[in-house]
VOMARTOR-28795 format. One line per field, with one value per residue (C-alpha): residue number from 1; x, y, z. Coordinates in steps of 0.5 Angstrom, whole numbers, plus 500, padded with zeros to 3 digits. Example, Ala and Ser with C-alpha at 12.3 -4.5 7.8 and 13.67 -1.06 7.14 Angstrom:
<vexgus>
kelum <- (1  2);
xx <- (525  527);
yy <- (491  498);
zz <- (516  514);
</vexgus>
This chain:
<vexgus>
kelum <- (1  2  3  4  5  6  7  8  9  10  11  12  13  14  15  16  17  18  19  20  21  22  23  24  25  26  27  28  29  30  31  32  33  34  35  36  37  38  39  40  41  42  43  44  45  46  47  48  49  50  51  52  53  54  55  56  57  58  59  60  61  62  63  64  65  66  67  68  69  70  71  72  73  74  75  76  77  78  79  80  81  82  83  84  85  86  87  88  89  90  91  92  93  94  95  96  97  98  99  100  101  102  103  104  105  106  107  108  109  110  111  112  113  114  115  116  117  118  119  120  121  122  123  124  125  126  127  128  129  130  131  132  133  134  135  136  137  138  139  140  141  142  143  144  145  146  147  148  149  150  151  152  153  154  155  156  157  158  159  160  161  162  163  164  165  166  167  168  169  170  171  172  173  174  175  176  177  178  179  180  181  182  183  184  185  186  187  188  189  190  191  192  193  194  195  196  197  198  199  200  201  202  203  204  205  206  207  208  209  210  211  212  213  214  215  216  217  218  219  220  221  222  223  224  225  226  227  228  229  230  231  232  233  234  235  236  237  238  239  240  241  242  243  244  245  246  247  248  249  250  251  252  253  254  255  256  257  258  259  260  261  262  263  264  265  266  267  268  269  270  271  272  273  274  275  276  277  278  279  280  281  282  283  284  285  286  287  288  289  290  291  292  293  294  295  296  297  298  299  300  301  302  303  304  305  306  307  308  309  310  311  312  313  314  315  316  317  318  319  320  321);
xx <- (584  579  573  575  582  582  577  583  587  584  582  589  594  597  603  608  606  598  600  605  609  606  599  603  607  599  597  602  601  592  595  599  603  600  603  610  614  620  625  629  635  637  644  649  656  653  658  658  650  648  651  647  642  641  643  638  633  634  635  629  624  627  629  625  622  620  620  616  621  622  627  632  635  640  641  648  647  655  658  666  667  666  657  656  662  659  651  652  657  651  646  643  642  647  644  648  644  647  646  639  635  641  638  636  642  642  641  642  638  634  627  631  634  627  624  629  629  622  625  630  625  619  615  608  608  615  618  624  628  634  640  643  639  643  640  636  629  626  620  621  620  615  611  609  609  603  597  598  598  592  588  586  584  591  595  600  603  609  612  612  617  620  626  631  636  644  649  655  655  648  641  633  629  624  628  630  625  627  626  618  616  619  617  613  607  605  605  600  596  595  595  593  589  588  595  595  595  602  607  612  611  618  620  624  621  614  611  606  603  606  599  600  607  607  603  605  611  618  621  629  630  629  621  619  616  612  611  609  604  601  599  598  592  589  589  587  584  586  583  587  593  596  602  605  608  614  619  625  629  637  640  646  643  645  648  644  645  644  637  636  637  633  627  628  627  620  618  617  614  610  609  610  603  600  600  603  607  615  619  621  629  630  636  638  644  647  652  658  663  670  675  672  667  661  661  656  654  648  645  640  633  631  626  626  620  620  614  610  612  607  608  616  616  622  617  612  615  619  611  609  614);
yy <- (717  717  711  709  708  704  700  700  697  691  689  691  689  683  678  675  669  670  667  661  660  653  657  663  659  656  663  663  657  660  668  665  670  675  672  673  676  681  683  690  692  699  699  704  702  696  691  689  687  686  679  676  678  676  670  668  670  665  660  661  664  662  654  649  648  655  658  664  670  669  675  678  684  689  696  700  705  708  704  706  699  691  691  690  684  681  682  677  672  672  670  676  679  686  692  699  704  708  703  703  709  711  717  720  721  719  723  721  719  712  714  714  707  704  708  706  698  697  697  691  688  682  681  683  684  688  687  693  692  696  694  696  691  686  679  680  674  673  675  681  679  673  677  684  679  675  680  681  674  672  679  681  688  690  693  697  694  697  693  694  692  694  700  700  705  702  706  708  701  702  700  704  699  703  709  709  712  718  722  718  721  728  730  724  722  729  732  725  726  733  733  726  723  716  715  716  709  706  704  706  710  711  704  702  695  695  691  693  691  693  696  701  703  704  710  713  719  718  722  721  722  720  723  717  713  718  721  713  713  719  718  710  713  718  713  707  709  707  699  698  700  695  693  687  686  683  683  687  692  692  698  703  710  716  723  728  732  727  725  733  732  727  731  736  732  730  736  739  732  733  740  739  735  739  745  743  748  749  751  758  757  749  749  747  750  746  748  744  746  747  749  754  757  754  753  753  747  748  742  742  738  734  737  733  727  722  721  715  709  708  715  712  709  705  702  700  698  692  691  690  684);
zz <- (689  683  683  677  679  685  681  676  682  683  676  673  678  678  681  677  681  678  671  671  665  663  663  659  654  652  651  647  642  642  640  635  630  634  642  638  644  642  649  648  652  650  653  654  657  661  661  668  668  661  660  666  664  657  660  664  658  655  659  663  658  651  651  648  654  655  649  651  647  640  639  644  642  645  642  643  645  643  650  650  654  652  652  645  646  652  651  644  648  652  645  644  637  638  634  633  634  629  624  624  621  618  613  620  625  632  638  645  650  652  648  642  643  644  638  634  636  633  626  628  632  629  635  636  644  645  652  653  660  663  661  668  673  678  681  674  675  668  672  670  663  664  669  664  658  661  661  654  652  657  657  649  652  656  651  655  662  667  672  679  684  691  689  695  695  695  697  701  703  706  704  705  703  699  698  691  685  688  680  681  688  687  680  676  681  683  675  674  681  679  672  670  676  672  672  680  680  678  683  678  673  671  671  665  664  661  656  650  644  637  634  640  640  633  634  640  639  643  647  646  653  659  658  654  660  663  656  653  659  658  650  651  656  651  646  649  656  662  662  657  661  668  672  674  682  680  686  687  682  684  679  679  682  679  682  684  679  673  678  676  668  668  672  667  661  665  666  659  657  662  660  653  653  658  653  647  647  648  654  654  655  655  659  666  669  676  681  683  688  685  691  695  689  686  679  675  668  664  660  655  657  651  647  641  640  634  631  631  627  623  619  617  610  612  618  613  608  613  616  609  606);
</vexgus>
């Protein structure tokens, strides 16, 4: 590991138990207009978490006694079942992806979701988190929210938990984040060695400030993390960047073969970044069994990118009123 980056670890690393909420919520009232706090849940079809979640937000961080969230957000990403019902019976303000932008028509993918929701957001620190996580803490929230109202140099922090695998009735403590370990952390250990180290580089909950975000391209897909952390260290510099210890993430897990989309999109961010050129043939074919014969599937890999904000005159003129 580089010098620079394990002296990075000890003064970027934190614990969400490092900064309570009384010494938060005083941060806050000091940062005025710029410690306005925006939580983003980009959701597709998770009716099942995202009320819970949305709950204990506001019970935890938005009351008047905590009032440390100002705006919370869920955008909907197209979801088939009742989230968008169950996310604003919870008390989140619900937002259609495809109501946002319409001049510009929607693609999938997450980094569209999160790029899109800077137009419907206020919030000066601009906080996203997974829609799909179980035994949801609002330190997940408060923990990676902290550094940006205590720390005017950090611009940009991810959380770092504990990943354990869940299935089949069993559980590997620390198996989870398998995308992280086979494909993300040997491209930034090779490639970017300053990024080496971030526990969870890919991890859907992280924190930024808005003059940040608004310059920073989108991947539409699951590339947008690696692709955020990449452009964020070549705009900002790597002590601008940290990460918050805040416990235990409990999700649902993928199949492996939507585990091998997801490695293809961050492949070519990663490549795409590397060599600003284009894949030669930007698509990923797997195989499945059908009887006794393997069937084969091909998928696109996300090749799309939104560009900053700050170029969109619709975000501009919203900043400007």
């Amino acid at each position: 590991m580089l010098d620079e980056v394990e002296r990075w670890l000890r003064g970027r690393s934190w614990s969400a138990a490092d900064r309570p909420l009384d010494l938060l919520l005083a941060a806050k009232r000091a940062a005025g207009s710029q410690g306005t706090v925006s939580v983003v849940l980009p959701a597709l079809d998770e009716e099942a978490t995202v009320g819970a979640i949305v709950a204990a937000i506001r019970r935890d961080l938005m009351s008047a006694q905590v009032p440390l969230v100002d705006e919370l957000v869920v955008v909907d990403s197209g979801s088939t079942d009742r989230t968008a019902e169950v996310a604003a019976a919870a008390g989140a303000r619900v937002v259609d992806r495809d109501a946002i932008l319409p001049r510009l028509p929607a693609v999938p993918g997450k980094g569209e979701v999160l790029w899109r929701s800077l137009l419907v957001t206020s919030g000066e620190i601009v906080c996203f988190v997974d829609a799909d996580l179980r035994g949801f803490d609002a330190r997940f929230v408060s923990g990676i929210v902290g550094p940006l109202l205590t720390e005017p140099a950090v611009q940009l922090v991810k959380a770092m938990y504990d990943r354990p695998l869940e299935t089949g009735g069993t559980v590997v403590p620390a198996g989870g984040g398998r995308v992280t370990e086979l494909v993300a952390r040997p491209l930034l250990n090779l490639h970017w060695p300053q990024l080496a180290g971030f526990v969870q580089p890919l991890g859907g909950e992280y924190a930024a400030r808005r003059s940040l975000l608004e310059r920073l391209p989108f991947p539409v897909g699951y590339g947008v993390e690696l692709g955020m952390l990449i452009d964020a260290l070549g705009l900002v510099g790597l002590d601008a960047l940290g990460q918050v210890d805040v416990g235990v993430r409990h999700h649902r897990h993928q199949d492996g073969q939507a585990l091998g989309r997801m490695a293809a999109a961050i492949y070519r961010t990663a490549q795409v970044r590397l060599a600003r050129g284009q894949l030669v043939r930007p698509r990923l074919t797997q195989f499945g069994r059908s009887g006794a014969a393997f069937v084969p599937s091909t998928h696109p890999v996300d090749t799309e990118e939104r560009p900053p904000m700050s170029v969109l005159p619709e975000y501009l003129a919203r900043r400007a009123a």
